[in-house]
N, C-alpha and C positions, 0 to 999 in steps of 0.2 A: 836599066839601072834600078835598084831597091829603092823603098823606098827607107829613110832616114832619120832617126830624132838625131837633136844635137844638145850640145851644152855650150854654156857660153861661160868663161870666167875671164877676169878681168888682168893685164899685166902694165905694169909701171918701168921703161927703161929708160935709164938715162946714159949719154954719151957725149964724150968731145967731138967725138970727129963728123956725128951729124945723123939727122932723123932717121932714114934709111938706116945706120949703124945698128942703132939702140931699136929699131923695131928688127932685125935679123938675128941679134941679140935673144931678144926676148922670145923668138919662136924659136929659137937653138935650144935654148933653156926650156922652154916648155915641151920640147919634145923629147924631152931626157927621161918625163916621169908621165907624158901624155899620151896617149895612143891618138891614132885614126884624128890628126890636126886634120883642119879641110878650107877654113875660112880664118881672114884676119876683117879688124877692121881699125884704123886710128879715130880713138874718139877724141882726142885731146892733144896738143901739141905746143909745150911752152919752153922757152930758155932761161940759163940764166947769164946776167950780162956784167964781166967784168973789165972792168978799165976800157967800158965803150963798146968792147967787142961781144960776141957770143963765144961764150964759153964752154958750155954744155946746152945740150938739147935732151928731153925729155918727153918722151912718147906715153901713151895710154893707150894700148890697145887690148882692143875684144878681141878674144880665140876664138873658135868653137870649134868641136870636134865632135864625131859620130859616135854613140852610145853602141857599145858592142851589142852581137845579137844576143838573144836569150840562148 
């Protein structure tokens, strides 16, 4: 296997129907305008809470993806 640089940028989703959602979400989307995705990571994870319940959830995650070769 080569070896690899990567890059990392950062994504904000949110969703009703639950964390797992809004993070599959957000590497859907990032692969529309990203090449070579490789790694996720959740840095963050909060909701928000109406009439008691949870309502939306809301992820943070790190991408990274491999730097095409020269």
């Amino acid at each position: 296997m080569p070896d690899h640089i990567y890059k990392t940028i950062k994504l904000t989703e949110t969703s009703s129907v639950g964390s797992d959602d809004a993070i599959k979400n957000a590497l859907a989307r990032a692969s529309k305008t990203t090449r070579n995705l490789r790694w996720f990571e959740v840095t963050d994870l909060r909701g928000r809470i109406e009439d008691g319940h949870v309502a939306q959830r809301q992820v943070a995650v790190k991408v990274s993806f491999a730097l095409d070769e020269e």
